[in-house]
C-alpha positions in Angstrom: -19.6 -16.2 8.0 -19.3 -19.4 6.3 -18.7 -17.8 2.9 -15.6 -16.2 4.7 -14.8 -19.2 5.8 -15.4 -21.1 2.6 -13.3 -18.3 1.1 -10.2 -18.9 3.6 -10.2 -22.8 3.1 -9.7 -22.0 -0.8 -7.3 -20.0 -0.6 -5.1 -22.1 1.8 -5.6 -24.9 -0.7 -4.3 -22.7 -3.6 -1.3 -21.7 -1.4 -0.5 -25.1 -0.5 -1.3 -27.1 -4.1 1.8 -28.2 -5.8 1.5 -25.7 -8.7 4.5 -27.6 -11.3 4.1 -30.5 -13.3 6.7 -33.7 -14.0 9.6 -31.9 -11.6 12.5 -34.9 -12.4 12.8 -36.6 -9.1 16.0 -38.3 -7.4 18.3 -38.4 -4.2 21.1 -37.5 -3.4 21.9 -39.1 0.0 19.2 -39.3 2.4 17.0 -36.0 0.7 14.4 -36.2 -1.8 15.7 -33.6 -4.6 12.9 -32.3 -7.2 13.9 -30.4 -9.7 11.0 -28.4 -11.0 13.6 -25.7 -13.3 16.7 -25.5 -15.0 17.4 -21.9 -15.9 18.3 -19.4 -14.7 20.7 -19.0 -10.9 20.2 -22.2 -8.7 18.0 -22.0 -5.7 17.8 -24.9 -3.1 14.7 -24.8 -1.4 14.3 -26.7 2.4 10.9 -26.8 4.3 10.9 -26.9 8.0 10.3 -29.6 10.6 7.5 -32.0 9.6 7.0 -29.9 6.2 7.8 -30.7 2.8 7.8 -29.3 -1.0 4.3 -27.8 -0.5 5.5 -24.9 2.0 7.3 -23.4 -1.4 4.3 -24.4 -3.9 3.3 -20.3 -4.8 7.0 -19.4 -4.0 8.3 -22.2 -6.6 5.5 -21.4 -9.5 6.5 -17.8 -9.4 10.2 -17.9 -9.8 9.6 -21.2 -12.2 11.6 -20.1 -15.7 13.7 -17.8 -14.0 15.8 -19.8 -11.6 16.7 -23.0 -11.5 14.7 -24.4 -8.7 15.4 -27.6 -6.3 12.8 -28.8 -3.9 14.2 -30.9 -0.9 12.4 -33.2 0.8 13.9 -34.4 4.2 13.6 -38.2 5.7 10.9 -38.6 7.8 8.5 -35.5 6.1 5.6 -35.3 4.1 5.1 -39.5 4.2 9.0 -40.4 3.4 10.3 -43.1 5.2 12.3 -42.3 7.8 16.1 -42.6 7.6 17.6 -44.1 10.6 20.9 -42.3 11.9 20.0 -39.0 9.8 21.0 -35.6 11.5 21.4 -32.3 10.4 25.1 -32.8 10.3 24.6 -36.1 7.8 22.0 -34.1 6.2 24.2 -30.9 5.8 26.8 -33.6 3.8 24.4 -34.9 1.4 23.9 -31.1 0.8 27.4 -30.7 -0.1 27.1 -34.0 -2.1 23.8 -33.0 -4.2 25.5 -29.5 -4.8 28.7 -30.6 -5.8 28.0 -34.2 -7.5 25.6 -32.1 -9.7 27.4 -29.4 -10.3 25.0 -26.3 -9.1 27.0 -23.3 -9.6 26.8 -21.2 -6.2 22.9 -21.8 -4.9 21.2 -19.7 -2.4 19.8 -21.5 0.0 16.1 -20.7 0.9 15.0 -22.5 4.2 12.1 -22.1 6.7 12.7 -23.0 10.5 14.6 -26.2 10.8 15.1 -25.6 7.1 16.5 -21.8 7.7 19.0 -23.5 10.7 19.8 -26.4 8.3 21.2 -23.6 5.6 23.0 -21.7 8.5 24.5 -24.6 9.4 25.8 -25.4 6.0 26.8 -21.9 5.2 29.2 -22.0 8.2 31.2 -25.3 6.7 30.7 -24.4 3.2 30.2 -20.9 2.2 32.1 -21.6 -0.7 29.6 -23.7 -2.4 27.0 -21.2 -2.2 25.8 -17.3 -3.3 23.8 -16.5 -0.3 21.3 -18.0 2.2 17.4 -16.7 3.1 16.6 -17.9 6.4 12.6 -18.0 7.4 11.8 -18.2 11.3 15.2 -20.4 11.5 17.5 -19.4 13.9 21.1 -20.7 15.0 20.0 -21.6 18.6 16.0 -22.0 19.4 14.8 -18.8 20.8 14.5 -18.9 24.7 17.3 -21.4 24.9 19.8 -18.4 23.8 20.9 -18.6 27.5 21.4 -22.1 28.5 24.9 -23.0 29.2 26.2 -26.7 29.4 24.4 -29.7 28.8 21.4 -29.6 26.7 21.0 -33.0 26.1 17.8 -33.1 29.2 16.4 -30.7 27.6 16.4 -32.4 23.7 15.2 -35.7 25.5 12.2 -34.2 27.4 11.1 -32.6 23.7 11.3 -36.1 21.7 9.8 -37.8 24.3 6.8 -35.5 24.6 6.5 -35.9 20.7 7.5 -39.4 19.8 5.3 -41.0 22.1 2.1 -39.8 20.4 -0.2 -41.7 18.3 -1.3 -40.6 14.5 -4.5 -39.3 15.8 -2.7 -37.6 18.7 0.1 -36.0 16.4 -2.5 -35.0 14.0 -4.2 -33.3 16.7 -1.1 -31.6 18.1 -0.2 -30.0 14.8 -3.6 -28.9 14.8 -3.1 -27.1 17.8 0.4 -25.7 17.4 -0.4 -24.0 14.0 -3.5 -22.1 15.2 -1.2 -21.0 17.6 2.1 -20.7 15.8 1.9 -21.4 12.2 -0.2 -18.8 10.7 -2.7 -15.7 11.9 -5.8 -17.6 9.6 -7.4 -20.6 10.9 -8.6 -21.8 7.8 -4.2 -21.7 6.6 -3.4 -23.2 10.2 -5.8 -26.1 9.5 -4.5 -26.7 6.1 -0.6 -26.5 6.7 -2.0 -29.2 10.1 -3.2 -31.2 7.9 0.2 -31.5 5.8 2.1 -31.7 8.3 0.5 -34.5 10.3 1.6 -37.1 7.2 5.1 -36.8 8.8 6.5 -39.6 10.9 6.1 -39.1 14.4 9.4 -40.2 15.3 11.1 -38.7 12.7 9.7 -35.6 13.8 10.4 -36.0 17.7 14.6 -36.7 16.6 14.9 -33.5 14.3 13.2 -31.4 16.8 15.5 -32.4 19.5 18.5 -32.1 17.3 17.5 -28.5 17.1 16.8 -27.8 20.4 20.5 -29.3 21.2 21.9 -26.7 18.7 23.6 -23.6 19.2 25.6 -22.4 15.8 26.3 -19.4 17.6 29.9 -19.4 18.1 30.1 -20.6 14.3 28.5 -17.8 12.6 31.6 -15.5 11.6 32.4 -18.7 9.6 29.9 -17.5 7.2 31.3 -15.5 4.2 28.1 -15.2 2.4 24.8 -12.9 2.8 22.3 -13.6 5.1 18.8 -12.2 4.7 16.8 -13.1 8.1 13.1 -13.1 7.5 11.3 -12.4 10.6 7.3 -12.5 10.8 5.6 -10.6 13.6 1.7 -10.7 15.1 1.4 -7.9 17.7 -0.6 -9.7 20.0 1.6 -13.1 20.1 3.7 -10.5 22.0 2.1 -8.1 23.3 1.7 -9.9 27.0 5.8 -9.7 27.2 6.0 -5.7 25.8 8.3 -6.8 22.8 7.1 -4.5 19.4 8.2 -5.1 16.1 11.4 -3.1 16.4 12.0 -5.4 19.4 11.7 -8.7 17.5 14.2 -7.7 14.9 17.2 -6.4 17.0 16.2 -9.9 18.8 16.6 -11.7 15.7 19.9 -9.8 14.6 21.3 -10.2 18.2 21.0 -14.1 17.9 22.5 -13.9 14.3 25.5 -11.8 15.8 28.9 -12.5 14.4 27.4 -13.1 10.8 29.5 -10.0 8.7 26.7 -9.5 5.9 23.5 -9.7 7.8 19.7 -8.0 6.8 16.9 -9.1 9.2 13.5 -8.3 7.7 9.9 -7.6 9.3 7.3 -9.2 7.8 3.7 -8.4 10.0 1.1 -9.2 10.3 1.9 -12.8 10.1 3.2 -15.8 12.3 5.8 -18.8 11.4 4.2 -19.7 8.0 4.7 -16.2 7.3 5.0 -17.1 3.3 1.4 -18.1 3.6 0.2 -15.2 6.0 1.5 -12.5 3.4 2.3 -13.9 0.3 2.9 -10.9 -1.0 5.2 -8.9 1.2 7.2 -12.4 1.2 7.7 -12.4 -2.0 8.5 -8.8 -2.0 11.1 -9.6 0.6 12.3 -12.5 -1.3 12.8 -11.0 -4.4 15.1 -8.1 -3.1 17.4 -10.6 -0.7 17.8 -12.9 -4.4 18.8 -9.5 -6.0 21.3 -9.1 -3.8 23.0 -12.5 -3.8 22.8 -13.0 -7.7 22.8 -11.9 -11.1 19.2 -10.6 -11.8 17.6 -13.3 -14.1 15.5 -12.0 -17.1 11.9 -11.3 -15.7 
């Protein structure tokens, strides 16, 4: 038992170890833009809510050399300061601004969660800017909130409370317990990405999390004039208490996405949120065929 263990924990580290050396560093607004590659087509990568460069590390190692590869890093996450006033929509401009100021010629936008609704959002405004966007777990409108009409403003303010209010030990403790349950399918992965995460500001973390939960890009999405590649993980027994199978999760998926005109949504079990660390594999599998889609095949 506690060589399988031992065996997990190393493997998590490996999946979660920055794996690129002297990436050139600068901002561009309020993100934290790494640039770890400069050939090949441009890919913007943007972790998730309390995450930061490290949910790409194996991603951004293997596709180092052939794509040009840019890390974000958003206020607030993995120990940067928080920025005052930030939202997705001021966030979503200094987007534009990186893009355009530095010329990247059409990116595709790779983004987990908050990072996957973040490129959504962007593709809707400015679909001219970019080739294509993978979406990981991110959504346009949380899922369960699909039918909320009016005002979801109570419904932000109860989440940031519950979350801003907490101390380090208690934050540390809460990602903990969310990403056994959530995050990933292996305890020994859960604990690592907790760990991570927890070096995020609590309040920073409590504000994006009820800017999402106050979002619904729904009535946006024919806006966007690029592919969309939906990946969607799945873990049986997660939901197996409300009868929803895999087949069930994906037309879910592609039912919130409706209104997008060049839609895939892709399956990826078994595995939970941090599905890129749950099956590495079949995610880079996945990943590979949505890029060949949206861009001129690099040389391998």
């Amino acid at each position: 038992m506690k060589a399988k263990i031992f065996a997990g924990l190393t493997l998590a580290l490996s999946l979660l170890a920055p794996a690129f050396s002297k990436p050139v560093k600068f901002e561009a607004g309020n993100l934290l833009v790494e640039r770890i590659s400069d050939k090949g087509p441009a890919l913007i990568f943007i972790p998730g809510l309390a995450s930061g460069p490290w949910t790409w590390a194996q991603t951004a190692a293997r596709l180092e050399g052939r794509y040009s590869i840019y890390l974000l890093t958003l206020p607030g996450f993995d120990g940067r300061a928080p920025a005052p006033g930030a939202t997705l929509d001021s966030l979503s401009r200094d987007l534009a601004t990186l893009i355009e100021s530095r010329k990247i010629d059409k990116p595709v936008l790779i983004g987990h969660s908050l990072g996957g609704t973040l490129s959504l959002s962007f593709a809707a405004e400015h679909s001219k800017l970019i080739a294509g966007v993978v979406a990981i777990d991110g959504l346009p409108v949380f899922p369960g909130t699909e039918m909320m009409t009016g005002d979801r403003s109570p419904l932000a303010a109860r989440a940031r409370a519950q979350l801003a209010g907490q101390t380090p030990a208690q934050f540390a403790e809460y990602q903990r317990t969310y990403m056994k349950q959530v995050g990933s399918i292996d305890e020994a992965i859960a604990n690592a990405i907790a760990g991570h995460s927890a070096r995020s500001d609590v309040g920073a973390t409590a504000e994006f999390a009820a800017q999402v939960l106050q979002l619904d890009l729904r009535p946006k999405l024919p806006a966007i004039k690029v592919p969309v590649v939906e990946i969607s993980p799945f873990h049986a027994p997660d939901l197996a208490a409300i009868n929803v199978d895999e087949a069930g999760k994906t037309g879910y998926y592609r039912a919130l996405l409706a209104g997008i005109e060049r839609l895939d949504v892709v399956s990826i079990s078994p595995a939970r949120h941090f599905v890129m660390f749950d099956q590495p594999e079949k995610f880079a599998a996945a990943l590979d065929r949505a890029l060949e889609s949206m861009v001129e095949s690099p040389a391998k």
